[in-house]
Each structure stands twice: as C-alpha cells, then as structure tokens.
N, C-alpha and C positions, 0 to 999 in steps of 0.2 A: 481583382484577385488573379494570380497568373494559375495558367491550367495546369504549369507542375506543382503547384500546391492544392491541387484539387484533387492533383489524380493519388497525390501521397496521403491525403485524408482520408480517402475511399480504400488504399492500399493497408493503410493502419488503422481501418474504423475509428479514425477522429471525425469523421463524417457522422459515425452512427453514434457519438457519444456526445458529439455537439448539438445534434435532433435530438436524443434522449434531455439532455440538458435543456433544451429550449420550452420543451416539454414540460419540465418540472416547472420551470420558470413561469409560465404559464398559468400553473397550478396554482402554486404557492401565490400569483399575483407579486413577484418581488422582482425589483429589479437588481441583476448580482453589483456586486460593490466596486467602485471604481479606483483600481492600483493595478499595478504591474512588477512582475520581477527585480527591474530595476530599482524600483521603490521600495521593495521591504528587503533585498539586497544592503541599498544603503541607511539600513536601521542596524546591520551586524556593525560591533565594534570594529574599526577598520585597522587600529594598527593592534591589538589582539589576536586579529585572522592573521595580521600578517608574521605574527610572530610565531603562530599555529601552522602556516605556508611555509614558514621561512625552515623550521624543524622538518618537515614532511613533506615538501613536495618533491616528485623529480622529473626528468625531460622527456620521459616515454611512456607512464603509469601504466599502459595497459589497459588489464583487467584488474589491477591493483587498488587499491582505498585511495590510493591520493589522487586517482583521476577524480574525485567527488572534491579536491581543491578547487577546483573549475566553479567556484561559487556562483554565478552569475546562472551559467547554463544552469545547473541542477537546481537552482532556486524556479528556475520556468518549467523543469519539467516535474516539478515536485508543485508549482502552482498549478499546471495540466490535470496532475491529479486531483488538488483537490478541486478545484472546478468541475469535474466528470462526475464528482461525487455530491455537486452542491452544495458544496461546503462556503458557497463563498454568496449562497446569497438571504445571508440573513438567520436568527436564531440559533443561538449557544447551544452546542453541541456538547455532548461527552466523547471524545474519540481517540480511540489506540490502535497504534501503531506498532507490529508485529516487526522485528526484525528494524529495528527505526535506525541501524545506523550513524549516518553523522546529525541526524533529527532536525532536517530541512524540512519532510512532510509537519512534523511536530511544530517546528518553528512560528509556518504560514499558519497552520491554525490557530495558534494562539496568539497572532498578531491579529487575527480576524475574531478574536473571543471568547474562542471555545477553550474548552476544559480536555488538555490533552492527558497523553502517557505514553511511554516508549518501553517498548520491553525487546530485550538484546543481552549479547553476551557481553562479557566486559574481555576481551581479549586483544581489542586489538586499541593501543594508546588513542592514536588519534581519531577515532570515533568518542572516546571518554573526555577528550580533551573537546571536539567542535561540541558535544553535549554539552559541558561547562559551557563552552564559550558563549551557546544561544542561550544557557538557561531554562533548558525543558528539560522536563522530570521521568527519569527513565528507572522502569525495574530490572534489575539482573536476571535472566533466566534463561535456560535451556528449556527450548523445543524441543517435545522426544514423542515417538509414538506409543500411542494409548497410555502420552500421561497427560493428566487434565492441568490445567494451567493455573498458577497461583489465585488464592482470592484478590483481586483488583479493586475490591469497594465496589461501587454503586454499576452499575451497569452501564454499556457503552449505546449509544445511537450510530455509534457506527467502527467498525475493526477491519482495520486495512494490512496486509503486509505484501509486501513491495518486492519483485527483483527477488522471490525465493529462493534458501537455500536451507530452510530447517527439515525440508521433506527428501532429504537423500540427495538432494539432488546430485547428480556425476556421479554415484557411488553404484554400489552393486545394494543397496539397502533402499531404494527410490518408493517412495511410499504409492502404494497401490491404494484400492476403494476403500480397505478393511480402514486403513490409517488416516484416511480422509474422512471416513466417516464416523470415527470418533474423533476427530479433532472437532467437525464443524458441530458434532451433537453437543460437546461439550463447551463451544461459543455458546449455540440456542440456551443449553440451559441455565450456566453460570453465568454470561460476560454481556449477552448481548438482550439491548432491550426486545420486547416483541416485535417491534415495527420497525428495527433496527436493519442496517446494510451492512454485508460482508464486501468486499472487493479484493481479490485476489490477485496477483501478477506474479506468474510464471515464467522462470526461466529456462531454455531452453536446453537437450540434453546434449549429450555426444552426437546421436544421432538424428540433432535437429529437430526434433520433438518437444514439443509442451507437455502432451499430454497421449494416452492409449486412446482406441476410440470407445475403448468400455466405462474408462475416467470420463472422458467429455460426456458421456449418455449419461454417467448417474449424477453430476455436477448440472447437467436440463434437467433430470429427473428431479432436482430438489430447488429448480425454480433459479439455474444460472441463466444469466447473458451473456454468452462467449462469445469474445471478439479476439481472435489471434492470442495474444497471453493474460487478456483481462478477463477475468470469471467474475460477477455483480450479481450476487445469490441480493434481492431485493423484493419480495423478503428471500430469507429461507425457510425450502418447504421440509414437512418431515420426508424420510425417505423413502418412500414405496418399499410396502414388506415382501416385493416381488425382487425389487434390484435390491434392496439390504440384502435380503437371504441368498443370493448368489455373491454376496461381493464375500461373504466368510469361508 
C-alpha cells in the first residue's frame, strides 16, 4: 500500500471507519461479501444509462447532477458508504435513504438484499429518470424543519442521508440545534428501529464549515462519531435535558 494512500485515509478518517468496520466484522463473525463497483456497475442496463447520458451529460458539470453520470466513480463511493455502515456483510436490512438522488446508495443495497427507500424531491428530471432506470423505490417529499416525516411503514435499521442540503444549507435559514433536534427525535420515534444507525454526511458552508462547535457538542451529546462530515449516531442517545434546554 503506498504511503499516499495512507496518509489520505488518516486525512479523511477512512482509517477510522475501516477499524470501526473490522470491528463489527469481528462481531458479527461474517465475512463482508465479495463484489466490487465495477460489478454491480455492469448489472445497470447499459444502453438505457446511455440514453439517460446521452440527454444529460455535459463537458464541465461542476457542482451540477450530471457530474453523478460518472457512473462507475459514484457507484465506489456510494459502495464506500455502504460498507462504513456494514451493509455489505450479511443480514437483510430495512434502509432509507434521505435525499437519495440518482439512488446509487439505493441501488448497492438492494443488489446485496436489503429492503430499501429513497425519499427526495422530484424536481429535478434526471434523478427521476436514473430512479426509473435502477428500479428503486423512492417517496416524494420535502424536508422542512419541525415537520416530522411521512409514515414510511415498518421501521428502518438504518437512515442514511448523503451530501446534505435539506438543512439550509448556503442559505441564511441553516438549521441550528433546535432543528436538528427534532428532526433526529422524530427518526427515534417514528422511522428508526431501537438498535438502529443514523449516518449523516454534511456538506460544507460558504465558510467552509460543517458544522458550529455547539452542533458538534450536542450531535456527541446524543452518542455521534464525528469524523470531518460523517456524524454515526450508533445508537442514538436521548438528549441531555442540560443541552436540549439550551439549544431552544
């Protein structure tokens, strides 16, 4: 293994999530399952994507949706995720995905078994179209603060949302404690099973920010692992009626 791939795992705690994984592995006594990106890559219909590319790609995307045509790359790092989460070793899962987009996390898991769902807006075509295209099952809905989120049926073992932007983010509206702390009370109560995992990934502000350092203290307070944008409430705890009663 070369040392600049050592020192970038340590720089992005893929160091600390690949120990935490080994860990469970451990646990559980499983060994994870043996595929690769390029593998379940070549399960999407191929001249489908490319008539899905051929409408929507263009030569610079940016920050734009059609940089996620890059099929290949986002299928590895949307495998990254679910491997961080244990998803890949063993036992049918319930899990939803917050903001699922072109429903690549969606995809991987349910090509490994599990019981998914994607909740998202429908605005923008070509995320309803790569939806169609993989065949994962997505509910329409807007994220808003202090509104609880649709009935979803049975409860989840695990609620992921990716690459944030349902909490303000860039705006002058950027959700503080109050808003975080009914969102995640209403996963506990409605969505999420007891011994279920939250995983968070935060994107980053104007001014380079993830988060305040009062958000990082009450997101420990309630039993996160924060590594640069990934929050792993595993479980979630209740919240200390010392930091609830100051975050209002």
């Amino acid at each position: 293994m070369r040392f600049s791939y050592k020192l970038r795992k340590v720089l992005t705690g893929d160091a600390y999530a690949s120990a935490r994984r080994h860990v469970k592995q451990v646990l559980l006594g499983r060994a994870p399952l043996t595929f690769d990106a390029a593998r379940i890559t070549r399960t999407v219909d191929a001249e489908k994507f490319r008539q899905v590319y051929q409408r929507h790609a263009v030569a610079d995307p940016g920050d734009a949706w059609p940089k996620y045509l890059d099929l290949e790359l986002w299928m590895e790092i949307n495998l990254r995720r679910v491997r961080d989460l244990g998803l890949d070793l063993g036992g049918r899962k319930r899990v939803l995905d917050i903001g699922c987009g072109t429903g690549y996390f969606l995809y991987i898991n349910r090509y490994l078994g599990h019981d998914v769902l994607g909740l998202d807006l429908d605005e923008e075509p070509g995320f309803t179209e790569m939806i169609d295209l993989l065949g994962v099952k997505r509910k329409i809905w807007r994220i808003e603060a202090f509104r609880p989120l649709p009935n979803l049926g049975s409860k989840f073992d695990v609620i992921a949302a990716h690459m944030i932007c349902f909490n303000g983010h860039k705006t002058d509206k950027l959700w503080q404690i109050p808003e975080w702390e009914f969102f995640l009370d209403d996963l506990a109560a409605r969505q999420l099973k007891p011994d279920g995992q939250i995983c968070l990934e935060l994107n980053r502000e104007y001014d380079d920010s993830l988060y305040t350092p009062e958000l990082k203290e009450y997101f420990e307070a309630r039993g996160a692992e924060i590594h640069t944008q990934r929050v792993l409430f595993n479980p979630l705890l209740r919240a200390p009626s010392t930091v609830a009663s100051t975050a209002r």
